[in-house]
Structure formats: C-alpha cells, structure tokens
N, CA, C and O of each residue as an XYZ file, in Angstrom:
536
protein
N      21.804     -2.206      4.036
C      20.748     -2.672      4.911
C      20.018     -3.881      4.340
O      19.190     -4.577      4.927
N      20.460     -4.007      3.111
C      19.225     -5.283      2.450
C      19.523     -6.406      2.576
O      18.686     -7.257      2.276
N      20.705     -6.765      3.022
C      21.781     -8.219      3.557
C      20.910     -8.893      3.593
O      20.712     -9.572      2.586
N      19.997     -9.032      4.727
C      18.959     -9.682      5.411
C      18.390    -10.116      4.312
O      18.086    -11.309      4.330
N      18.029     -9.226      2.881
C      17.064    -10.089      2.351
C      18.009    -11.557      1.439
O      17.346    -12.348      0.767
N      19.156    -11.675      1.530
C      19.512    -12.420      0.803
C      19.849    -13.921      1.619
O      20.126    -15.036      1.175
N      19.657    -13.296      3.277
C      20.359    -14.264      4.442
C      18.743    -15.207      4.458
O      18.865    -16.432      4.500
N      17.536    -14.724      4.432
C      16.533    -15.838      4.958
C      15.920    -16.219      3.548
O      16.254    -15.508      2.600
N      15.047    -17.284      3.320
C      14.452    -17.762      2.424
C      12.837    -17.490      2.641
O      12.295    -17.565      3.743
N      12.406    -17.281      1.862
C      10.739    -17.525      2.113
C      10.045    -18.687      1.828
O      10.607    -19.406      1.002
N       9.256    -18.986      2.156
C       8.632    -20.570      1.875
C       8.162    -20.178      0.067
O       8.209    -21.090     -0.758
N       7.892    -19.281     -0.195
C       7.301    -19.285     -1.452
C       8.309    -17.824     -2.504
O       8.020    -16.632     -2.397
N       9.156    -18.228     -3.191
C      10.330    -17.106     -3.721
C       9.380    -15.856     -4.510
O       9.919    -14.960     -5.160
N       8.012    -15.959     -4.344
C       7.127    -15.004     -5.470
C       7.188    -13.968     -4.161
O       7.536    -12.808     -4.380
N       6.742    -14.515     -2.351
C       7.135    -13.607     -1.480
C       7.968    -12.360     -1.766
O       7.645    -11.203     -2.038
N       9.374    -13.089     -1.585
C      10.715    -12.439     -1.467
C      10.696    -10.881     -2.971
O      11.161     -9.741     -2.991
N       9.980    -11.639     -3.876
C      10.276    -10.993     -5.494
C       9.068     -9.422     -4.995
O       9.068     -8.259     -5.400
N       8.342    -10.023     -4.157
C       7.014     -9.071     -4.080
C       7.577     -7.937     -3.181
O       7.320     -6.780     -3.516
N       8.284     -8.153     -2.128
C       8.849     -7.270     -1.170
C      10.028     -6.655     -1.672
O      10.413     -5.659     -1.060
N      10.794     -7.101     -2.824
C      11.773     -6.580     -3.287
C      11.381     -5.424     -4.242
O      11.697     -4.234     -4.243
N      10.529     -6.221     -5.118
C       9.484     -5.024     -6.100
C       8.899     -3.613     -5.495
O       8.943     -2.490     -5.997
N       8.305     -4.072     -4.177
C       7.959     -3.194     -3.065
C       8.687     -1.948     -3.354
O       8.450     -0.991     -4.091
N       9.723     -2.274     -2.485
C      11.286     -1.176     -1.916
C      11.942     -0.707     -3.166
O      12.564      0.348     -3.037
N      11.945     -1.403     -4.671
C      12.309     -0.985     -5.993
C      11.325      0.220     -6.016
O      11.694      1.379     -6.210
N      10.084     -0.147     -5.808
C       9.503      1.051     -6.344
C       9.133      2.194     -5.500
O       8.540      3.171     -5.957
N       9.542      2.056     -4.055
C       9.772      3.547     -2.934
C      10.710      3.950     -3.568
O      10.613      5.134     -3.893
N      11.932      3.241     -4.002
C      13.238      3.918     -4.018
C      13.450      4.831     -5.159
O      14.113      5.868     -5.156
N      12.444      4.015     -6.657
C      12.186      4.795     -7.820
C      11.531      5.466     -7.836
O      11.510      6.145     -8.862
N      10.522      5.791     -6.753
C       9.212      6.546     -6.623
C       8.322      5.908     -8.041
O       7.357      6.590     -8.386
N       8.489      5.191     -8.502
C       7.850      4.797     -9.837
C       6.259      4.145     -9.589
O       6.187      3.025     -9.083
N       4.988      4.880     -9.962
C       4.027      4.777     -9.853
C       3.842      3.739    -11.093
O       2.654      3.417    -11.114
N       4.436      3.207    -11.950
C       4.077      2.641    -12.875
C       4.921      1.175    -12.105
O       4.668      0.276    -12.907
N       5.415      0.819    -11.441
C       5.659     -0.394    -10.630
C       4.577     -0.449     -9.579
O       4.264     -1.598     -9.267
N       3.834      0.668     -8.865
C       2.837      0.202     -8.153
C       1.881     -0.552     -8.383
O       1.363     -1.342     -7.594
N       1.501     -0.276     -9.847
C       0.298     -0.406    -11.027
C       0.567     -2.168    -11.479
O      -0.203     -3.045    -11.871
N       2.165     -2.134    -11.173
C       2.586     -3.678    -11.859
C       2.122     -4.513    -10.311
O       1.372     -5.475    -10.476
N       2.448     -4.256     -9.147
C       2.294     -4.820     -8.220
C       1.388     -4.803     -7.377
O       1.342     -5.778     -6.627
N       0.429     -3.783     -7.210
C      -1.289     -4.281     -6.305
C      -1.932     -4.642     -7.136
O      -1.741     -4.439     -8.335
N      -2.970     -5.353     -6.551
C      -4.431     -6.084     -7.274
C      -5.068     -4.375     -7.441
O      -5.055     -3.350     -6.758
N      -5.522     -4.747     -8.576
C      -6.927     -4.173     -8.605
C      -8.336     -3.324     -7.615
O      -9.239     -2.488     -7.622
N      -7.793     -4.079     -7.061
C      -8.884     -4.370     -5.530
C      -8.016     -4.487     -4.481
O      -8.516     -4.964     -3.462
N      -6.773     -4.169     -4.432
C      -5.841     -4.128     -3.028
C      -6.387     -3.343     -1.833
O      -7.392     -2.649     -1.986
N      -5.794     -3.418     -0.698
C      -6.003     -2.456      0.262
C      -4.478     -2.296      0.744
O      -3.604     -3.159      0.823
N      -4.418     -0.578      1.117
C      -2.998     -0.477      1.820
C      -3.588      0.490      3.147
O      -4.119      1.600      3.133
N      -3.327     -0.230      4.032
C      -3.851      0.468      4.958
C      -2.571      1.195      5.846
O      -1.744      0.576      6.514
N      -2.630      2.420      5.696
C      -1.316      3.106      5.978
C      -0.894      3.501      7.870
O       0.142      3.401      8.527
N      -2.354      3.979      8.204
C      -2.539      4.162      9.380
C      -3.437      3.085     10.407
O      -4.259      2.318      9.905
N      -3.277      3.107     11.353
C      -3.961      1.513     11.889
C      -5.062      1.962     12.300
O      -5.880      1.042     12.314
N      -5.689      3.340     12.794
C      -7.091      3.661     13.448
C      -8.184      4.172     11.629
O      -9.391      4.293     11.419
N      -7.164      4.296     10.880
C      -8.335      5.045      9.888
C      -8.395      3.764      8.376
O      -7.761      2.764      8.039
N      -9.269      4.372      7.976
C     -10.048      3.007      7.059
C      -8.622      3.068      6.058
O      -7.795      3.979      6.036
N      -8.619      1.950      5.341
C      -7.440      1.540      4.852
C      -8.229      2.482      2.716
O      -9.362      2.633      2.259
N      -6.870      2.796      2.193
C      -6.883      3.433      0.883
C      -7.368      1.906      0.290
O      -7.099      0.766      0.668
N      -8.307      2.493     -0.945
C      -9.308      1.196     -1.513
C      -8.911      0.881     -2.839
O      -9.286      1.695     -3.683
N      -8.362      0.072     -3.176
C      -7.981     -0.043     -4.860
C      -7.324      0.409     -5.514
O      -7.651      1.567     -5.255
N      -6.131      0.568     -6.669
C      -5.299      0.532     -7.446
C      -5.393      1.612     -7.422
O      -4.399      2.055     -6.845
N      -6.252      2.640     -7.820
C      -5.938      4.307     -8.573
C      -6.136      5.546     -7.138
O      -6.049      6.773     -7.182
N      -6.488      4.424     -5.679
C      -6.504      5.640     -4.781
C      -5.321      5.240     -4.397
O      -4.874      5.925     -3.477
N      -4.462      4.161     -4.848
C      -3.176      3.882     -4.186
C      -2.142      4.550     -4.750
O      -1.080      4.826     -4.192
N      -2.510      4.850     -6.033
C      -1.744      5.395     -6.909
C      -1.633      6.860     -6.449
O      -0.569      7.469     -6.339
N      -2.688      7.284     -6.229
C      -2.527      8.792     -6.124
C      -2.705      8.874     -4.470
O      -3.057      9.951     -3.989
N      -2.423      7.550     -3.464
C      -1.508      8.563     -2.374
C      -0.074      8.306     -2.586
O       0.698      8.730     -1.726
N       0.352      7.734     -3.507
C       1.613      7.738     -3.609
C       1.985      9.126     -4.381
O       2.932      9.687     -3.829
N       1.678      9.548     -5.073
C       1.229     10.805     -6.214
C       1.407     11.840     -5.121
O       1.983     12.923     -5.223
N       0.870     11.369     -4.158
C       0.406     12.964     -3.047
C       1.648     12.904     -1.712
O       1.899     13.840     -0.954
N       2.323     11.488     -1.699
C       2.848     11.416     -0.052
C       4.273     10.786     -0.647
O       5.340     11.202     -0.195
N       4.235      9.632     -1.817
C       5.506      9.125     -1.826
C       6.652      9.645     -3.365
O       7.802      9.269     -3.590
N       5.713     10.675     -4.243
C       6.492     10.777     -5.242
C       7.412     12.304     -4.678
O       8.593     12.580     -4.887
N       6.592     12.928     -4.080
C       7.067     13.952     -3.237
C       8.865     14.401     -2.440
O       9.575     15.380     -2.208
N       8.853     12.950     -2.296
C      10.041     12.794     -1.309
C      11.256     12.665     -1.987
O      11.575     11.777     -2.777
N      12.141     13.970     -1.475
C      13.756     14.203     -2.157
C      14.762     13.362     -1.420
O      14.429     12.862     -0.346
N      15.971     13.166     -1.912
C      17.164     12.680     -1.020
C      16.833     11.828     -0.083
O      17.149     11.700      1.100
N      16.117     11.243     -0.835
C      15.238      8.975     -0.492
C      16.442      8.265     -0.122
O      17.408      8.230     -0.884
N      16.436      7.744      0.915
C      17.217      6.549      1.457
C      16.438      5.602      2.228
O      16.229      5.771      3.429
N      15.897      4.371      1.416
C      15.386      3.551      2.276
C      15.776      2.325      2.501
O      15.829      1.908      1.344
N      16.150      1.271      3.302
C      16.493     -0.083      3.147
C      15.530     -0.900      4.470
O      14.909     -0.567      5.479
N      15.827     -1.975      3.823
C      14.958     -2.958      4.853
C      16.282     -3.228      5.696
O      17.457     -3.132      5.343
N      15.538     -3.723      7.339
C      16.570     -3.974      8.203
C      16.153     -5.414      8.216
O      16.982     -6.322      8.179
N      14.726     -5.633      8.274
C      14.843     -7.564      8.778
C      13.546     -7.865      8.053
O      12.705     -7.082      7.613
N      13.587     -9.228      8.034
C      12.268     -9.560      7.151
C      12.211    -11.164      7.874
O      13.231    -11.824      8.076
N      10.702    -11.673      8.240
C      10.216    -12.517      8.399
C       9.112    -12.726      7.577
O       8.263    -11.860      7.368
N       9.082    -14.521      6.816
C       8.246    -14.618      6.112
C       7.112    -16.198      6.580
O       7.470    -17.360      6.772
N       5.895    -15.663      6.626
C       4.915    -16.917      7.072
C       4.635    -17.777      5.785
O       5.490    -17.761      4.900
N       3.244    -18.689      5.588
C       3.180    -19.481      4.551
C       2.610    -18.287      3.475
O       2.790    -18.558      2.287
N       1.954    -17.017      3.773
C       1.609    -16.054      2.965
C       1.375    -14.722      3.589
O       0.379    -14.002      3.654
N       2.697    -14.605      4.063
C       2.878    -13.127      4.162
C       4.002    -13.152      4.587
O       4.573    -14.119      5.090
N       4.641    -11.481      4.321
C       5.854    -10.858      4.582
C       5.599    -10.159      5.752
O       4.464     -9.736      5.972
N       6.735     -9.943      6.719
C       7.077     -9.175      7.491
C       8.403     -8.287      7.332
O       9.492     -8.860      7.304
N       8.343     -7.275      7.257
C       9.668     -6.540      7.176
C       9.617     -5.302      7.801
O       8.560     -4.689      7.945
N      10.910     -4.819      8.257
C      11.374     -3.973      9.641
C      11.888     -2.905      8.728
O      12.556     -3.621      7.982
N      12.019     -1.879      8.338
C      12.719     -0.901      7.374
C      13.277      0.576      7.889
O      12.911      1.004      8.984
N      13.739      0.962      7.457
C      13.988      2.514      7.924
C      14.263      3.369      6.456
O      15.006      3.026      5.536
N      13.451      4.535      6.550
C      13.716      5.758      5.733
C      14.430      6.860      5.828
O      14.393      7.059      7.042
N      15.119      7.798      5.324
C      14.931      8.939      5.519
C      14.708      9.533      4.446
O      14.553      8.835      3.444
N      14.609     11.332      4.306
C      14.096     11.830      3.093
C      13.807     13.190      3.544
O      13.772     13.582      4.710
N      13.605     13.859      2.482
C      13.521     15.408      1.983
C      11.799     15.435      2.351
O      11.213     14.682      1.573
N      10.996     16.013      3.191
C       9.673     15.770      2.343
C       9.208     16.844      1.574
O      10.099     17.443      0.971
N       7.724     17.383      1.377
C       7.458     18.287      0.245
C       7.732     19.725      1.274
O       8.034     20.839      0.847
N       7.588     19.447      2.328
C       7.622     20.743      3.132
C       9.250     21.711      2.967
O       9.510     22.892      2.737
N      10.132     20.382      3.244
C      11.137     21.013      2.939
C      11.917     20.482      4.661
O      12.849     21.040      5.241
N      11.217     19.389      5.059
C      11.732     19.001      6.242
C      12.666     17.500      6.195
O      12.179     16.682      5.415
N      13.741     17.106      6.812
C      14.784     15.921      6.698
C      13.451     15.254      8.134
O      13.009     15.727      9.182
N      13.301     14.239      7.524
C      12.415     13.227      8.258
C      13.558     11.925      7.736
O      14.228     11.673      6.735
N      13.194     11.078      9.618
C      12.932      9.491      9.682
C      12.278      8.683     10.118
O      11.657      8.687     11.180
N      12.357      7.872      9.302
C      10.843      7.039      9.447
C      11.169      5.985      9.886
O      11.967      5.382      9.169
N      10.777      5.335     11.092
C      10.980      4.024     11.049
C       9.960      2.721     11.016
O       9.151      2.935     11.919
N       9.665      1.562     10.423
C       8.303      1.366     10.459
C       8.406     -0.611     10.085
O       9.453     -1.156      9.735
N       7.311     -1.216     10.244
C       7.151     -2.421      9.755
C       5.976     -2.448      9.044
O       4.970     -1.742      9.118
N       6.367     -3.695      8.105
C       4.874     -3.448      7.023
C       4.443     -5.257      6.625
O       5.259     -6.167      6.476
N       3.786     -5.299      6.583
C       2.953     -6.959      6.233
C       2.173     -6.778      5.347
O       1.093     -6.191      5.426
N       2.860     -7.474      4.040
C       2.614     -7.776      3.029
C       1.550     -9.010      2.893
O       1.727    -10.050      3.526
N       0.640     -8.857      2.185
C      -0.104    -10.387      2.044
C      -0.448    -10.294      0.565
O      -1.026     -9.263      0.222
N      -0.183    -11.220     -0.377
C      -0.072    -11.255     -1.659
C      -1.425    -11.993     -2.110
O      -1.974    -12.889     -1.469
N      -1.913    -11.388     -3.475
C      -3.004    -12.532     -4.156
C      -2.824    -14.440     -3.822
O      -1.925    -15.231     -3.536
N      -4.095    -14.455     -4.048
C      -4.053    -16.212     -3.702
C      -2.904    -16.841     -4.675
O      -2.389    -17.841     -4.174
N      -2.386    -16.475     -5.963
C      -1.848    -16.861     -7.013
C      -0.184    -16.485     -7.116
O       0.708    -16.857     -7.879
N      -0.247    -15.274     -5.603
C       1.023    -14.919     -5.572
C       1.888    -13.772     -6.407
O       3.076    -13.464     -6.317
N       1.080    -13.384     -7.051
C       1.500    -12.459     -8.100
C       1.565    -11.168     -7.849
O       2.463    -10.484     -8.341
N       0.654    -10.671     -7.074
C       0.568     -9.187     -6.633
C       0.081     -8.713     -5.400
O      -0.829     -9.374     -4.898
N       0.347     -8.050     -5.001
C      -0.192     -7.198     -3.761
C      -1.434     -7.314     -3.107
O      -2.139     -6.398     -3.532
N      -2.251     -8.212     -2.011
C      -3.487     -7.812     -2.048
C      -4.035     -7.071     -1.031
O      -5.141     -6.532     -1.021
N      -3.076     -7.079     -0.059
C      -2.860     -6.102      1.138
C      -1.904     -5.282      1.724
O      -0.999     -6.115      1.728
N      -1.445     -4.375      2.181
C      -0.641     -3.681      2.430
C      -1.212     -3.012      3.770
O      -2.195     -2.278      3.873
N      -0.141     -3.557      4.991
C      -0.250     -2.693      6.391
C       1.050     -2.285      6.912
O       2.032     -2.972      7.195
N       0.803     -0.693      7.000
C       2.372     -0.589      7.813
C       1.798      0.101      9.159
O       0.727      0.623      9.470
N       3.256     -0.194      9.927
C       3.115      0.460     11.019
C       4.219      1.515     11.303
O       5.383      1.130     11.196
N       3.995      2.727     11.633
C       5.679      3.247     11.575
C       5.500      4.659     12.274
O       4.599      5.457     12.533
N       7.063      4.495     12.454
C       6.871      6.076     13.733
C       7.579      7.318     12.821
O       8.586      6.852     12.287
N       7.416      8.533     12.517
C       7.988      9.401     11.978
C       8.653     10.528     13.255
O       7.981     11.179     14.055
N      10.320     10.493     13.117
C      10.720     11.438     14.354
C      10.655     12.702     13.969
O      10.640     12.976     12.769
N      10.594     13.884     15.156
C      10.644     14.962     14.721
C      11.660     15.437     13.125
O      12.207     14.607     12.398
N      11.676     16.897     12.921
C      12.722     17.372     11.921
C      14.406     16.822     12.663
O      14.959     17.014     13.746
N      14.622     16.369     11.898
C      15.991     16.662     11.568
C      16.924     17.539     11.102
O      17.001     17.788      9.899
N      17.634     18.030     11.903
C      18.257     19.036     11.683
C      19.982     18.742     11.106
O      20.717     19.695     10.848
C-alpha cells in the first residue's frame, strides 16, 4: 500500500520523512518514536467534535491506552497529498483490539509540522471504524 509514498514528492522532503516516521511508529507501536516526533506542545486531535489530546505525555499515554494495545497490526497508507506545510494521507488499518475484536479502520489524517519542520505540531484524523469482523 505505501507505493504512493514513493510516486509523489512533497515540496519540503522533512514532510514525506515526518509521515513516514508517523506509520513507522503505528506499525512498531513504539512510544519512544512518538516522543522523537511531536512537539512538546503538539495537539492530536483524534475525534473532530471533542477537544483535541494536549502535549507530548497525554499523547503518549493515549497511545499507551488505544495504540500499544493493538495485536495482528496491518496498516498502510493508500494516498498522500502534500501542501506548502502539511500532509494529507488516506490509510487503512486493521487489527486485534484489546477487547479481543478484528476491527477496520479506515481514515485520513493532516499532519502539520513545527515551523522548522522537524516534528509534529498537529495531528488530525478523521476515520470510520466498521463493525467486528468476523
């Protein structure tokens, strides 16, 4: 599924490295790549009606609570569009979750990076989760 990221260019290659880092670290579940990649002061706002998670260590621990959780991880990006500072990308999941249910996820997320390009300073996804899978 990651073709796409090698077919378009981004105006700025720290983009491309940031969204790749991204999906490295769903796929590792590795909370110590999250830590390398949001600001300090990031926001990831997961759901679009409720206030967005505030800074590095509540990001950490919803990943701790929602993304280290998840068994038999398959995620890839399907498409990615990139502006003068931000990512767009189209992705699909599936996975084990803690319940013990086969979920898929399908979702888009917009990335917007520090002024300097280096790390994470926003995070919005949008995404639909289908019933169990059986």
């Amino acid at each position: 599924m990651d073709e796409v990221l090698k077919d378009i260019g981004p105006p700025h290659l720290e983009l491309r490295y940031l969204l790749l880092k991204y999906f490295n670290a769903w796929r590792t579940q590795s909370t110590e790549l999250i830590e390398q990649l949001f600001d300090q002061n990031a926001s990831y706002k997961e759901k679009a009606f409720d206030p967005p998670i505030q800074g590095l260590e509540q990001i950490k621990q919803y990943w701790r609570d929602n993304v280290i959780p998840q068994r038999h991880l398959d995620v890839g990006v399907l498409d990615v569009v990139y502006s003068d500072n931000e990512v767009f990308a189209e992705w699909q999941a599936n996975f084990t979750d803690k319940h013990g249910c086969l979920r898929r996820v399908s979702g888009i997320l917009v990335l917007s990076p520090t002024s300097d390009l280096t790390r994470i300073a926003l995070l919005r996804e949008y995404f639909r989760t289908d019933a169990d899978i059986k």
